[in-house]
N, C-alpha and C positions, 0 to 999 in steps of 0.2 A: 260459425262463431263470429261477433262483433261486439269488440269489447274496448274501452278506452279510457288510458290512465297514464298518472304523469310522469315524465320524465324519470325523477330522481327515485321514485316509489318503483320502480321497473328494475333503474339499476342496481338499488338498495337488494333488493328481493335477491336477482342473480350474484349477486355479490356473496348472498348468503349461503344458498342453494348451491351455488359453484363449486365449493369446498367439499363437494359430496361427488362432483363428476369423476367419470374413472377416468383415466389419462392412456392406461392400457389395459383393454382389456379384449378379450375373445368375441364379445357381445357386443356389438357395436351400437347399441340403440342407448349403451349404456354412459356413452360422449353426450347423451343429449339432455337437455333438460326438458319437463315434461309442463306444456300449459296447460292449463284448465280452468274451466269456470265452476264455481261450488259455492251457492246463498249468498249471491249477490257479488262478489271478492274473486278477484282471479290468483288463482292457485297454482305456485310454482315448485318442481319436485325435482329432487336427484338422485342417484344413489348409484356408491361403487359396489353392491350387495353386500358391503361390511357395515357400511354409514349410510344411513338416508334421512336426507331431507327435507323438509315441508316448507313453505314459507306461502303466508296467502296477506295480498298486497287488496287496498284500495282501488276500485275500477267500477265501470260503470258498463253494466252487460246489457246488452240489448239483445245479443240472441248466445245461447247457449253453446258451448262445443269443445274440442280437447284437440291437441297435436304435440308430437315432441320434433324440436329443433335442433342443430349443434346447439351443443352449450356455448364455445369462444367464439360461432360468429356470431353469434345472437348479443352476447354479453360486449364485446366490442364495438358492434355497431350502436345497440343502445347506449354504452358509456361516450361514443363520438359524437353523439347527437346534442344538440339543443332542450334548454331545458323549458319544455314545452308539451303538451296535450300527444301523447302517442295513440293512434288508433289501428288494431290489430283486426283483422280480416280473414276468414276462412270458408271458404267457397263448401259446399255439402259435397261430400265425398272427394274434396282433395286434400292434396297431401302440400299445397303451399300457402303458406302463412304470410299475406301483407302486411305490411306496417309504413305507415305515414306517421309525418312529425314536421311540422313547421312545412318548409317546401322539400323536406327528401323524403323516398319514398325504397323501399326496398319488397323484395320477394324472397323469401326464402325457403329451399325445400325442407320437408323434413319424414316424421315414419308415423305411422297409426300407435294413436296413443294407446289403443288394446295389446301391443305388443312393447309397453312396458314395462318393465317386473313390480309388478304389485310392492306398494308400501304395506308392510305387515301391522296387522293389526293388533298393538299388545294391551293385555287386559286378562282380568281374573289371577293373576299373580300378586296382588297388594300393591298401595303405591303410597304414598305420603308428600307430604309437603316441604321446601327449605325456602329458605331467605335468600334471594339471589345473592345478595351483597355477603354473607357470610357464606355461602357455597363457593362465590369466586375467590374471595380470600385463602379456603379449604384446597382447593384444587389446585391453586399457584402455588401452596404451598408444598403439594405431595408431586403432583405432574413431572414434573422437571428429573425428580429419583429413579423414577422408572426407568426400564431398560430400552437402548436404543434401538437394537435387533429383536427379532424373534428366536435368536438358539434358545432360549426359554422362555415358550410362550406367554408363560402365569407370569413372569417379570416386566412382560412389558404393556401392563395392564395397572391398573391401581383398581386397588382393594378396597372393596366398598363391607364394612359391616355393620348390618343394623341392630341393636340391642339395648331392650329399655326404650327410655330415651336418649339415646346418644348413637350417633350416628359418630364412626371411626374411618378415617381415610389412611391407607396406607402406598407407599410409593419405596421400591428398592430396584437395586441393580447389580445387588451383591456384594456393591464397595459403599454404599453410602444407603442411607431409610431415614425415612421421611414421614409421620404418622402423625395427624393433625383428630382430635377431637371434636365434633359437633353436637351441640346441644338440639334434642328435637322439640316442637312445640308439644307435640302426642307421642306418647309410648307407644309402642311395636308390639303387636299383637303376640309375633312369638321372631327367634333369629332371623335374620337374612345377611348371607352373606355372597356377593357376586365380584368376579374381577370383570373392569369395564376397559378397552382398550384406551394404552395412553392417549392415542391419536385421535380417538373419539373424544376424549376429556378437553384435549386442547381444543378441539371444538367447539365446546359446549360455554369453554371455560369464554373463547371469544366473543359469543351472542351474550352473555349475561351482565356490564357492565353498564346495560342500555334498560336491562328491565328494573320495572319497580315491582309486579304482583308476583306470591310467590311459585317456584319451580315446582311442577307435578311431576317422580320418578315414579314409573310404573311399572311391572315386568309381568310377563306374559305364566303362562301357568308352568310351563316346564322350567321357566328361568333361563330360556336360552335369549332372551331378549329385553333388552330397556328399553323405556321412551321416558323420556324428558322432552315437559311440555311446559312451551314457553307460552308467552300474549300470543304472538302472530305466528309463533317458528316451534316446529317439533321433529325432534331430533331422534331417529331410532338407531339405537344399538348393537350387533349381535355381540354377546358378553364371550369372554376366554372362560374355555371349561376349562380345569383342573385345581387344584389344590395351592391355594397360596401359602409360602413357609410360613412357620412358627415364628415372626419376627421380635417378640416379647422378649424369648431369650439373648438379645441380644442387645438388649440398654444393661448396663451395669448397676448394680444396686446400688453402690457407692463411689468416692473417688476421692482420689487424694490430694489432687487439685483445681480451686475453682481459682476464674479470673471471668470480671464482670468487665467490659468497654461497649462504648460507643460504634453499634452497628455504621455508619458513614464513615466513620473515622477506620474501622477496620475494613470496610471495604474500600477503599482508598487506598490502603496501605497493601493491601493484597491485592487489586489491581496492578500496582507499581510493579512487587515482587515478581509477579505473574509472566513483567514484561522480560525481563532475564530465567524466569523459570520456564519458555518457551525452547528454550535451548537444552534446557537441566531435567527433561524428559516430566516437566509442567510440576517439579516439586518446590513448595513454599515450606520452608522451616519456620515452626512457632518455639520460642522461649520465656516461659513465663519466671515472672522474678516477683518475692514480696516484698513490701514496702518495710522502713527501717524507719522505727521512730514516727516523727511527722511527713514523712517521704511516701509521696504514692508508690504502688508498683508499679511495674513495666510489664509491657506486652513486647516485646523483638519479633518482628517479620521479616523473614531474608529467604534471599536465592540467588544461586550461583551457577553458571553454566561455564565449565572448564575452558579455555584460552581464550574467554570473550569476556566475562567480568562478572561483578556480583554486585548486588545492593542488599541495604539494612535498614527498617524503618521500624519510629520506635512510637508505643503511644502508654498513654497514664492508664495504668488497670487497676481495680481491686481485684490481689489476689489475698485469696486463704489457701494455708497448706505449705508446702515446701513448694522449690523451685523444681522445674519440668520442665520437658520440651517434647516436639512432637514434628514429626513433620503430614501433609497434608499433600493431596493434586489440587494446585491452584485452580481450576478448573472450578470441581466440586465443592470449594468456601465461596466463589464467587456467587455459582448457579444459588446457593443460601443463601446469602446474605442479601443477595437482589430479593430473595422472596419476603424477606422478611421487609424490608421497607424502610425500617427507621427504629426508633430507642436503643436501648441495649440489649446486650446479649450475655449469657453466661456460657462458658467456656468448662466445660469436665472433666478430668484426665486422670489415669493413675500407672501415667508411663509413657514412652514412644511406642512401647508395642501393644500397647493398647488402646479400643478406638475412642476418640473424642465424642463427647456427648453436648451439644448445645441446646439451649432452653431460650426463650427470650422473655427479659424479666418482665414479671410481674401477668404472663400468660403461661397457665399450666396445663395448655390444651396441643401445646406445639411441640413435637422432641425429631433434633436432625441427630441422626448419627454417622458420621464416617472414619472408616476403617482407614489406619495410618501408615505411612509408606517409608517403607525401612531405607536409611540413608546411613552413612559415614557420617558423624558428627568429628 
């Protein structure tokens, strides 16, 4: 192999590909990442056999060939280097990889690229198309719900279901769901529904804020696998088998009180509270009040952690309905509120012991819901 390319296109590439290296694992070729040359492009690959990575960089091949390296010295040394002309070197039947760059020059060992675990090939399962910039939207907004363990596998995955045209995103963890609607360009031949793991989705969700043409998802004929296929970068998946719950059941049909505010303005207010709900086992009290006459209503946000203090922050809401309150883990309004970004929000309740339903106005594609945490008022 004798291939050569620049600097920053080397680091970019591992940067990408690295998110897929195993850290620990039994397979030890599985630390490495895997070089190759493939139509002209040098091809870099990872994979903890959950995640695998593709990524194929700009280079200039002169002679053909493959090796896998550690992945952190490889990615170290080229991120210490000079941003300058790297030229990769590999002798016919060995197993060390030169690389030059400006005046440093290094050797490194590594394992015969046939003794990598094959990237899987998905295909014959259907695939369609999204809009990177509305799939990234979609998945910041459901990702974060999903469950942080595996004591139930289907939870800590987001649900992907396809039907018609509208592509549906769903994200829970038993205390809070998160379920974002996507509009497709082409209708679906017939259902599909797969759960993808969370940790793949943050993934994914990282590479796409770079691309402009749209994201290929494809899945393999059993449905045991995804790829999402970027410009330069493809990302395979093995999906979580089992049944995702019935989440539908669990938005309310109605509610007896709304209050509309200022997304910044309440997360703001709920950071604050947050910083004394750290002591008060992370709970934020909401009170909603209606206006009187010409008088806005009130939104109250407080928290209290017993011998060390409490605060109370107050902001203009429209509420309808009677007054209610509700308490919340400051946590889980924050992790929301971050996702949504900016406008306003509507606020849904029809009690403390029942869960809060928010919507963000004037999008009827978005619904968070979390379950409320029973306090002494």
């Amino acid at each position: 192999m004798n291939v050569s390319c620049l600097q920053e296109h080397l680091a970019k590439g591992l940067s990408i590909v690295g998110r897929a290296v195993a850290t620990r694992s039994t397979l030890p070729i599985t630390s490495n990442v895997l070089i190759s040359t493939e139509e002209g492009r040098l091809k870099l690959a990872a994979t903890n056999l959950e995640i695998a990575l593709s990524c194929w960089i700009g280079a200039q091949v002169e002679e053909e060939g493959s090796i896998t390296v550690p992945a952190r010295l490889l990615t170290d040394f080229v991120n210490s280097l000079p941003s300058e002309k790297i030229e990769m070197t590999l002798a016919p039947r060995s197993r060390q990889v030169k690389l030059v760059c400006a005046r440093n020059q290094a050797t490194i060992g590594g394992m015969d690229a046939d003794d990598f675990p094959p990237i899987p090939a998905v295909q014959n399962g259907g695939s369609l198309q999204l809009d990177p910039a509305a799939l990234h939207t979609a998945l910041s907004q459901v990702v974060f719900a999903a469950a942080s363990d595996d004591s139930r596998p289907v939870l800590a995955g987001v649900d992907l279901a396809i039907e018609g045209d509208q592509l549906t995103l769903a994200g829970t963890d038993g205390f809070r769901l998160s379920i974002r609607h996507l509009k497709l360009d082409k209708p679906a031949k017939e259902r599909v529904e797969m759960i993808v793991p969370a940790r793949t989705i943050a993934e994914l969700n990282r590479l796409l804020p770079e691309e402009t043409d749209p994201v290929e998802m494809t899945l393999n004929a059993t449905r045991t696998q995804a790829l999402f296929k970027l410009k330069s970068v493809e990302l395979v998946a093995q999906l979580i088998q089992g049944t995702y719950p019935d989440y539908s059941q669990l938005i309310p049909e109605s509610h007896e009180t709304r209050a509309v505010v200022d997304v910044g303005d309440f997360l703001r207010e709920t950071r604050i509270a947050s910083i004394f709900a750290r002591d008060g086992s992370g709970i934020v009290r909401i009170q909603l009040s209606p206006g009187e006459d010409t008088a806005p209503g009130k939104l109250v946000i407080s928290a209290r952690a017993e011998e060390i203090g409490d605060n109370v922050g107050e902001l203009d809401a429209a509420v309808e309905g009677e007054a209610a309150k509700i308490a919340f883990n400051g946590k889980y309004l924050q992790d929301y509120l971050q996702a949504l970004g900016g406008g306003r929000v509507a606020l849904e309740m029809s009690g403390p012991s029942k869960q809060g339903v928010f919507r963000p106005v004037g999008d009827d594609g978005y619904v968070h819901v979390v379950m409320p945490m029973f306090v002494q008022w």
